[in-house]
C-alpha positions in Angstrom: 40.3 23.4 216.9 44.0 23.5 216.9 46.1 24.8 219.7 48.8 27.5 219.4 51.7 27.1 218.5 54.5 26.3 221.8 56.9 28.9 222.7 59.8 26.6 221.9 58.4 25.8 218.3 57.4 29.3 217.6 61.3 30.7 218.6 62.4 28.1 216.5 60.6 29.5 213.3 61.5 33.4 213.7 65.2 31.8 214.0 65.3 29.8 211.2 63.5 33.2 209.7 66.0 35.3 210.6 69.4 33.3 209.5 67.7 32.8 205.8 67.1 36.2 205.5 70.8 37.1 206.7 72.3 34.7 204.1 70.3 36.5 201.3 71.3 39.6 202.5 75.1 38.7 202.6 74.7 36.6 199.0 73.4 39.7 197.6 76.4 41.8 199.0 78.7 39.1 197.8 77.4 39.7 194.6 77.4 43.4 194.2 81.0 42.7 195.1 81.8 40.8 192.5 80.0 42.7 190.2 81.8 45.8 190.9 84.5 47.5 188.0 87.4 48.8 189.2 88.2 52.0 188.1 91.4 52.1 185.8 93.9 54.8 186.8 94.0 57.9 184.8 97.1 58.0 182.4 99.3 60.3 183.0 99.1 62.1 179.5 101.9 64.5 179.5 104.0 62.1 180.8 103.6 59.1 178.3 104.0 61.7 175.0 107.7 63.0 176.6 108.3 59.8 176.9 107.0 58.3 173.4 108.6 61.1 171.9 111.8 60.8 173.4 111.8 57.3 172.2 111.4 58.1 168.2 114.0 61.0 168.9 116.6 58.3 169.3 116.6 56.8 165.9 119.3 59.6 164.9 121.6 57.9 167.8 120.5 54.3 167.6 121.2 54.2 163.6 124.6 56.6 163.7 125.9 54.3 166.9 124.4 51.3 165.4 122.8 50.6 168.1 121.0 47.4 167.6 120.7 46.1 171.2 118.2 49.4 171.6 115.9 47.9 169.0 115.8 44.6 170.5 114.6 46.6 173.4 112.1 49.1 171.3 110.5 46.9 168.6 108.5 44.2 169.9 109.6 40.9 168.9 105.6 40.7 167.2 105.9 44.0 165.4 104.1 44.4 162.3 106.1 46.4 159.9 104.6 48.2 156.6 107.1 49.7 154.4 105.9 52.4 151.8 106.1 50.3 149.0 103.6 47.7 150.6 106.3 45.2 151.3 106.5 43.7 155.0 109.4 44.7 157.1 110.8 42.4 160.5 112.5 43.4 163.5 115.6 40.6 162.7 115.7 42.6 159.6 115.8 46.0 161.0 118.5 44.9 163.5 120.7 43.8 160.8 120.8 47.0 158.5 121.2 49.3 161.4 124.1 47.0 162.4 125.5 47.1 159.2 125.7 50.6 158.9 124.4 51.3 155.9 120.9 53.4 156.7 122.6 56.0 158.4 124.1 58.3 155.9 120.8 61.0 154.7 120.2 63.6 157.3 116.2 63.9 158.5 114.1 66.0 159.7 110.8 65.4 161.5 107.5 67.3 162.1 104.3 67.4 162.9 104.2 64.9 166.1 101.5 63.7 167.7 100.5 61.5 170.1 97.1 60.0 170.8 96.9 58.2 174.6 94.8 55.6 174.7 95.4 54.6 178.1 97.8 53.6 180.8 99.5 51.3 178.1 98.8 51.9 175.0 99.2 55.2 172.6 99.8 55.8 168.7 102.3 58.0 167.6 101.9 60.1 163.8 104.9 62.1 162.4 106.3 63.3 159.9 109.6 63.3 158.3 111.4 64.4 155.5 114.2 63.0 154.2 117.5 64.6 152.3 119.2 61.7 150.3 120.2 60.0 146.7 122.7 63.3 145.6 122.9 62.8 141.9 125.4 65.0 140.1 124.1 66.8 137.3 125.3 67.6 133.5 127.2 70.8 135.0 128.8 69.0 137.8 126.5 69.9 140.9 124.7 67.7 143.2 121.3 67.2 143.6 119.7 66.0 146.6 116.6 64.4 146.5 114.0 65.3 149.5 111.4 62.9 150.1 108.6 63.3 152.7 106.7 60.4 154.6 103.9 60.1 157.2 104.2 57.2 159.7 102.0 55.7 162.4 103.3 53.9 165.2 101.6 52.2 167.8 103.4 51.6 170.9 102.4 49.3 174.1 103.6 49.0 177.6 104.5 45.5 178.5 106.5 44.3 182.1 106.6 47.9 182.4 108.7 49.2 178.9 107.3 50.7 175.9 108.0 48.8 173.0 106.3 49.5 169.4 103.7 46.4 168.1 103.1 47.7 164.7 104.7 50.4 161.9 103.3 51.7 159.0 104.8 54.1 156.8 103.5 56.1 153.5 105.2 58.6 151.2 104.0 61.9 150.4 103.1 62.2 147.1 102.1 66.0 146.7 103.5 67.8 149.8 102.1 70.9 150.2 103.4 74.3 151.5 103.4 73.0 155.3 106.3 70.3 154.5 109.2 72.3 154.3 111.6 70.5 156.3 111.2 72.0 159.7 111.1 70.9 163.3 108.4 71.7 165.7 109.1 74.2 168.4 110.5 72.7 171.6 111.3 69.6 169.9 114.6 66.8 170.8 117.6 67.6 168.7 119.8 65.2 167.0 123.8 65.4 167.7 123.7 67.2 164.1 121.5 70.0 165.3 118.1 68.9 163.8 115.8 66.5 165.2 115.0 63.0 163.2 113.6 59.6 163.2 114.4 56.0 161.9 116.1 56.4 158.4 113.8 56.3 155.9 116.4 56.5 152.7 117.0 53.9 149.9 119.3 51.0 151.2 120.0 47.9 148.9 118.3 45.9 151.2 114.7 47.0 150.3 115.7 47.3 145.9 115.2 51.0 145.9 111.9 51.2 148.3 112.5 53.8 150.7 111.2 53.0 154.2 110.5 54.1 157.9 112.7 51.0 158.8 115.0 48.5 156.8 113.2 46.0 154.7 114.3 42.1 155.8 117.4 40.8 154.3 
């Protein structure tokens, strides 16, 4: 017959018990811990489209001023430009025509805005613009100006704080309909002209007759 256990050994036993069962308990806490998602702030939705928007109203200033220290700051030094005519635009090449001076003679107009928040850093911005350019004199001595329409996407991201657009695609309006007569929207940022507008999308010899949301490379 065996004897019971001592005193000594049996305190011994519910101690060692006791401090496994408190390191499990605390591993699995440790875990949960880890484990855990933070929560992402909610974005501030109103706030990022005034300030989106107020960053495409600027085009009319940064192309009459030629202005091309603000799109060093705007365009991302990565941005992916697509002009309407397919061909691949650059931000050294933007920086260069609107330095030059030569995309800022056609008046604009723009529409339709709208932004889409994707979070704290990160939206896309769709527009519209129409622009009045190419006057061509006719065989009884008056001008015509052409209007052309386009529809642009931009996507814009927040990095060290500043917005700055990653990628640009632009495509012309083949068949606008009744709702593209050039108008602003209500509310909308005017230009020093009196209209609102965006980056210059008229013919410039840079881009051989291709007109585009932003200079074509040199």
């Amino acid at each position: 017959m065996r004897s019971p256990l001592s005193p000594v050994i049996l305190f011994v036993v519910i101690s060692t018990t006791l401090a496994a069962l408190t390191a499990c308990s605390n591993q699995s806490k440790s875990n949960g811990n880890a484990n855990a998602v933070v929560a992402e702030p909610t974005p501030d939705k109103a706030a990022i489209e005034a300030q989106l928007k107020a960053l495409e109203y600027d085009w009319p200033r940064v192309l009459k001023e030629r202005d091309g220290a603000a799109v060093r700051k705007l365009e991302a030094d990565d941005v992916m430009i697509l002009s309407p005519d397919g061909s691949d635009g650059t931000k050294d090449g933007d920086i260069q025509d609107i330095e030059s001076g030569q995309m800022a003679d056609d008046p604009q107009e723009i529409t339709d805005i709208t932004v889409n928040v994707l979070d704290n850093d990160s939206a896309v911005v769709r527009s519209r613009t129409i622009v009045k350019g190419d006057k061509h004199v006719l065989s009884d001595g008056k001008c015509q100006t052409i209007i052309r329409e386009f529809r642009t996407i931009d996507t814009f991201a927040r990095r060290n704080g500043q917005w700055q657009i990653v990628a640009s695609a632009t495509v012309p309006v083949r068949n606008p309909g009744p709702s593209s007569t050039p108008s602003s929207s209500p509310g909308s940022p005017a230009s020093p002209n009196g209209s609102p507008a965006r980056p210059n999308l008229t013919t410039s010899p840079a881009n051989n007759g291709s007109p585009g949301r932003k200079p074509s490379p040199q």
